[in-house]
C-alpha positions in Angstrom: 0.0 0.0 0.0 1.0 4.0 -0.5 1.7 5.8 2.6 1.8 9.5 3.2 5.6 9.5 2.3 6.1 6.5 0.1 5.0 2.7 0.1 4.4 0.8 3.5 4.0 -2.7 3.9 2.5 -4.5 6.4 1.6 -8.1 7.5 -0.7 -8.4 4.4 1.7 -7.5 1.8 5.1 -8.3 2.9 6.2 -11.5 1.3 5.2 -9.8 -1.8 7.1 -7.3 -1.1 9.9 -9.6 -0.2 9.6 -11.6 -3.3 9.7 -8.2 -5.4 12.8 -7.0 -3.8 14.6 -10.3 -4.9 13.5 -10.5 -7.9 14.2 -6.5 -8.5 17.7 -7.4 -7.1 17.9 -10.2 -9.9 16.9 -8.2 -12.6 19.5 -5.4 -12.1 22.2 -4.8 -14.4 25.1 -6.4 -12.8 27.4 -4.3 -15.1 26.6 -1.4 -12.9 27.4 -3.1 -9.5 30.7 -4.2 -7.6 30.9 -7.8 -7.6 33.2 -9.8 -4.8 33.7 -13.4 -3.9 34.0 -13.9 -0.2 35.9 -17.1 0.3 34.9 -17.9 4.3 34.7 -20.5 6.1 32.9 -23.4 4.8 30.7 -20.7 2.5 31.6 -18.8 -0.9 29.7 -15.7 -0.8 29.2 -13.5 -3.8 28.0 -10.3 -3.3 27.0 -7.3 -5.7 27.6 -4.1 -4.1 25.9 -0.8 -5.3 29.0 1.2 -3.8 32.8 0.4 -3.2 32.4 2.4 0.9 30.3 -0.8 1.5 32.4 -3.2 -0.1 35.6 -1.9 1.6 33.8 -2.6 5.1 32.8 -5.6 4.4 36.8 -6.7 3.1 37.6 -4.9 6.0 35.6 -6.7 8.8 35.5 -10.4 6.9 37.9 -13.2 7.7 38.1 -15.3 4.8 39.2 -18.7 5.3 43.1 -19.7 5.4 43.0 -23.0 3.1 42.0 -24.5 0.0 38.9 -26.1 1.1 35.8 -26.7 -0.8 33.1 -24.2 0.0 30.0 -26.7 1.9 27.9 -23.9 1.2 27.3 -20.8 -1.6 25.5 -18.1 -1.7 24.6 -14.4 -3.7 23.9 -11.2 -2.0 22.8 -8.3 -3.5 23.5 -5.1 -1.1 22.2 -2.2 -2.9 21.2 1.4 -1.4 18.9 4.4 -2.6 21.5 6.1 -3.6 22.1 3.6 -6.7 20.3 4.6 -9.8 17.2 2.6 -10.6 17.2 1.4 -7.0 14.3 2.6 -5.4 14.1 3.6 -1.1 13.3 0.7 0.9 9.5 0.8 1.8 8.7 2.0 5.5 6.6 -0.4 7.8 3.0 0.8 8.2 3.4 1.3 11.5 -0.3 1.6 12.4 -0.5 -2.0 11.8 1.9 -2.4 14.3 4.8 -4.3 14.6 5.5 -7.9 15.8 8.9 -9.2 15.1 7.5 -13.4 15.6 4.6 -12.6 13.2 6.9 -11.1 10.8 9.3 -13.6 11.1 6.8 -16.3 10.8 4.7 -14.9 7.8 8.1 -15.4 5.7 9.0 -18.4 6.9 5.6 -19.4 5.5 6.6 -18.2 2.3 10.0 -20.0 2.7 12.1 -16.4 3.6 13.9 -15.2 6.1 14.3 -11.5 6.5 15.0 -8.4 9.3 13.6 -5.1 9.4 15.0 -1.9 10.9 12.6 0.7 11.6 15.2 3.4 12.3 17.1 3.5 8.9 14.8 1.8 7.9 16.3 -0.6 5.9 15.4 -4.9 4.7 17.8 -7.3 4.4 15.6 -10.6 2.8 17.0 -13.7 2.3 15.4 -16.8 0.0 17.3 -20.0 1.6 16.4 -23.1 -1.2 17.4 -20.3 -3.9 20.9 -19.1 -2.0 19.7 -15.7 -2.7 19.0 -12.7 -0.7 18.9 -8.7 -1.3 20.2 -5.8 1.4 17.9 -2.9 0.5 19.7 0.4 2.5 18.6 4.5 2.9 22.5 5.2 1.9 25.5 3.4 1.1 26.1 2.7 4.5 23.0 2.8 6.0 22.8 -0.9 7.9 22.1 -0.9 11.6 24.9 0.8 13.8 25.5 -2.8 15.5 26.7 -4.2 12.6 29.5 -1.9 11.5 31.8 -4.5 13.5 29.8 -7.5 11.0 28.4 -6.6 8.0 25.8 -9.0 6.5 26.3 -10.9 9.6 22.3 -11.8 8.9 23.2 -13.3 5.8 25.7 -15.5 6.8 23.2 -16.5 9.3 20.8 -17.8 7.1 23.1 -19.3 5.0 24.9 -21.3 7.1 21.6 -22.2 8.9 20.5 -23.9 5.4 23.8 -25.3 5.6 23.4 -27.1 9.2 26.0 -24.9 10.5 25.3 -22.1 13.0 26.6 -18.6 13.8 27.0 -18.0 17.4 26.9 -15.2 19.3 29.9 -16.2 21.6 33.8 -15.8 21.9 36.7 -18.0 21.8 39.9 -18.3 23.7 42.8 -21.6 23.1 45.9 -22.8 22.3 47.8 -24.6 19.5 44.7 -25.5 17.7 42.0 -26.1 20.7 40.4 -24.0 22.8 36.8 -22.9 24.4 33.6 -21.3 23.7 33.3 -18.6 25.7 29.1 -18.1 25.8 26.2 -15.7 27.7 24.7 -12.5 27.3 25.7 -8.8 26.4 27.5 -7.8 28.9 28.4 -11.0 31.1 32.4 -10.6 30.5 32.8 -12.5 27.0 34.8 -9.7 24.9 36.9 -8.9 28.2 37.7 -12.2 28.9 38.9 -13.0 24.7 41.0 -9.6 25.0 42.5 -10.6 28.3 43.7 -14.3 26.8 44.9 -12.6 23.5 47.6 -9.9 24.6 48.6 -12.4 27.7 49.3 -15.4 25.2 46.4 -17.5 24.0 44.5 -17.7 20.4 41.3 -16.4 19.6 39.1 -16.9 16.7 36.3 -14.1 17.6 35.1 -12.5 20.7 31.8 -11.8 19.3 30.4 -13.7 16.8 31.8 -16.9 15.5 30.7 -19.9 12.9 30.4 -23.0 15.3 30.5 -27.0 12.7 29.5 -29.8 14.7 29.9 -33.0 12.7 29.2 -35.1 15.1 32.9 -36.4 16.3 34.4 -32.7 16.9 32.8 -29.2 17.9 34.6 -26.6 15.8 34.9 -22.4 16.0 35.4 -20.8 13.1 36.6 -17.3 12.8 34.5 -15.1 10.6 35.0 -11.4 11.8 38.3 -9.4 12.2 37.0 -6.6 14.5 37.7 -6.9 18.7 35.5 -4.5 20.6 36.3 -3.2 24.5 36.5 -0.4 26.1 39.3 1.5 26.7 40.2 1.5 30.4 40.1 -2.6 30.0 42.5 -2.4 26.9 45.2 -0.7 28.3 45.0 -2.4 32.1 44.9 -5.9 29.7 47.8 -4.6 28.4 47.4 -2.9 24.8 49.8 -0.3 24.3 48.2 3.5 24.0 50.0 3.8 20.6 48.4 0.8 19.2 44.9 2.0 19.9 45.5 4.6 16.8 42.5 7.0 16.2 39.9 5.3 18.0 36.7 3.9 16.1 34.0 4.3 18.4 30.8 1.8 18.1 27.4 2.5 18.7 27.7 1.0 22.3 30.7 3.5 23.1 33.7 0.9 23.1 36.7 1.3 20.7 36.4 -1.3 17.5 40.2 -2.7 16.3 41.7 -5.3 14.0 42.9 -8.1 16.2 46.5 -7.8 14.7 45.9 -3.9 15.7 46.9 -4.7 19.1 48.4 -7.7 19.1 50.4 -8.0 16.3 49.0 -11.5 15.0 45.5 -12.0 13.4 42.7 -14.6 14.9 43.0 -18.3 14.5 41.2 -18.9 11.7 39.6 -22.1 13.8 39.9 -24.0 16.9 38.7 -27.4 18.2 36.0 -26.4 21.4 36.8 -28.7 24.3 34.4 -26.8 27.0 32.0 -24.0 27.1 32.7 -21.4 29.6 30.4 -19.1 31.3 31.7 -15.9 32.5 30.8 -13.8 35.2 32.1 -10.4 36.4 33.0 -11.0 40.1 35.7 -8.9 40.7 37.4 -12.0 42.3 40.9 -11.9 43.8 41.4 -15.0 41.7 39.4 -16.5 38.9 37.7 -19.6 39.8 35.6 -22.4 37.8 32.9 -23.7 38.8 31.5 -27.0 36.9 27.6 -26.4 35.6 24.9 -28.7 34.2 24.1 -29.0 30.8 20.6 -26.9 31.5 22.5 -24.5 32.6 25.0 -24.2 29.6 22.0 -24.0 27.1 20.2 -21.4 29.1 23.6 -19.4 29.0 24.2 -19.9 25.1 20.6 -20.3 22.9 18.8 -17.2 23.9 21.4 -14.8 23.0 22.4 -16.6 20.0 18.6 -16.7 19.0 17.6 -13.6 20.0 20.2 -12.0 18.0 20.1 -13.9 15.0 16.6 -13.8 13.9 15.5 -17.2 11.7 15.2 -20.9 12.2 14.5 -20.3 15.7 13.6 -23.9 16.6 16.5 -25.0 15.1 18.7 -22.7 16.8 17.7 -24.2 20.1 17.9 -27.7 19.1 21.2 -27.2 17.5 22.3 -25.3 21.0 21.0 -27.6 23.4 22.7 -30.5 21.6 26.1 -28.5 21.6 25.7 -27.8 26.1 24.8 -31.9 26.2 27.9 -32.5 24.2 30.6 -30.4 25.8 31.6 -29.7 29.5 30.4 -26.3 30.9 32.1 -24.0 33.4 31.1 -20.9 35.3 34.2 -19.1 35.4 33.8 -15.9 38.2 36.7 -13.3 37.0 39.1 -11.7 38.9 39.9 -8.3 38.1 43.6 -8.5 36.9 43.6 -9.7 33.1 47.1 -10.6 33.2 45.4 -13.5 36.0 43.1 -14.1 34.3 44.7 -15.2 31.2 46.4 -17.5 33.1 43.5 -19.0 34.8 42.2 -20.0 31.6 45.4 -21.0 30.3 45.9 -23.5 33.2 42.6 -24.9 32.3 43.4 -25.6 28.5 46.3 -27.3 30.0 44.6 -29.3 32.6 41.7 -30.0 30.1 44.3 -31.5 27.2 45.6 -33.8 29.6 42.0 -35.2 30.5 41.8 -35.8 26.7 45.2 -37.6 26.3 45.3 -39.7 29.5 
């Protein structure tokens, strides 16, 4: 329907307008548009960009995978913006339908779609899963939602590795020589302090916010799919980042300072690790960090409902795929100290402790 201001859609019309946006996205003269292949972990992702300040972020931000490989998984993005001509604006919601993100979600799953609306920009990013196909539709060239300057089309890989049997997980990693842990729980529970802690006092990291988690059924495995580390400053420099290498801070929509990995410590992510144990942070301010064994229950609760919440689509799955991950691994809740430099060590003992258990 024709609003005031433009088109709106609403519950009645919105797979159409879904389906139209793909097939518009299609249709477009792909001699006008930047095309990329995004070689990542387990996926090839081609994506035509309407503008190269886009494309730059996403080459930026993306870790593409360190071996030869076949792809297990392929997709085609189209990320195009109102400021490309013959593009037009993306349609605002009607708003006085009103809004329910589980009706939307489930009116394109009904159609089989996935898709995410942001009222602020606003902006659509749709995705068709049995076609491999999906179509970013932005205000401006970089008009995607502030929290995903740090992982652009984060949604899309989502999807895709969702139709894939693979899962992106809202979680961090910390190990050593190959293996290591998933570090899981809300916003704010400790996760990115505890990664940036491990990585500039020794250990490996392959993501301290979202990371590409394979389970084939003999070994649990974290891929690394995003460059960017995000903390504040006050923890970067007591974990032991040298002012200098903080440069001219990047400042993220949450107020912490965004950096390259290799920024501040002078090697990039692992580009994978084996997961031996999911660990459960919590900010204790403890004169020495302690572990604390946890039921499988427990480990679920701590890892689906962020990882769902954030990562709209194939919900059900989501939790069945999670709770089979907290059954499968050990869980520990780990109450931090407040010296990184300890805590790095803490964990590091465990990796130890918890290779021997594996080798004896």
């Amino acid at each position: 329907m024709a609003g005031p201001s433009g088109p709106t859609v609403s519950v009645a019309c919105l797979q159409d307008y879904a389906r139209d946006r793909l097939e518009a996205a299609r249709d477009f003269p792909k001699t006008r548009l930047l095309r990329h292949v995004f070689r990542l972990p387990r996926l090839d992702m081609t994506v035509w960009f309407a503008n190269e300040r886009f494309a730059q972020l996403c080459k930026a931000r993306l870790f593409e995978r360190q071996n030869s490989e076949p792809a297990k998984a392929r997709a085609e993005i189209h990320a195009l913006d109102a400021e490309l001509e013959g593009w037009a604006p993306p349609a605002k919601w009607d708003e006085g339908a009103g809004f329910s993100s589980w009706e939307f979600d489930q009116i394109l799953a009904a159609g089989g779609l996935r898709g995410f609306y942001h009222h602020d920009a606003p902006s659509w990013q749709i995705y068709e899963p049995h076609a491999d196909v999906g179509v970013q539709c932005l205000p401006s060239a970089l008009g995607i939602p502030p929290w995903e300057l740090a992982s652009p089309l984060r949604l899309f890989l989502h999807w895709a590795y969702a139709a894939a049997g693979l899962r992106l997980t809202h979680s961090a990693t910390l190990g050593s020589e190959g293996r290591g842990v998933l570090i899981v729980g809300p916003s704010g529970s400790g996760k990115s302090a505890t990664t940036l802690a491990g990585l500039l006092n020794g250990l490996d990291s392959a993501g301290d916010d979202y990371v590409l988690v394979e389970d084939d059924g003999t070994a649990v495995t974290a891929h690394s799919l995003f460059k960017t580390l995000k903390q504040d400053s006050d923890w970067l420099l007591r974990a032991g980042a040298a002012p200098e290498a903080l440069g001219p801070a990047q400042i993220n929509w949450r107020g912490k300072i965004e950096l390259d990995a290799a920024e501040i410590t002078g090697r990039p992510l692992a580009d994978r690790m084996e997961i031996d144990a999911l660990l459960i942070p919590e900010v204790a301010r403890a004169t020495h960090t302690s572990f604390e064994k946890v039921a499988a229950q427990s480990a679920a609760l701590a890892l689906a409902p962020s990882a769902v919440f954030q990562l709209p689509g194939d919900a059900a799955e989501g939790y069945r795929f999670f709770a089979r991950l907290a059954k499968r691994l050990p869980a520990y809740r780990v109450r931090l100290s407040q010296d990184p430099a300890e805590i790095a060590a803490a964990i590091a003992s465990f990796l130890a402790r918890s290779l021997a258990c594996r080798l004896a």
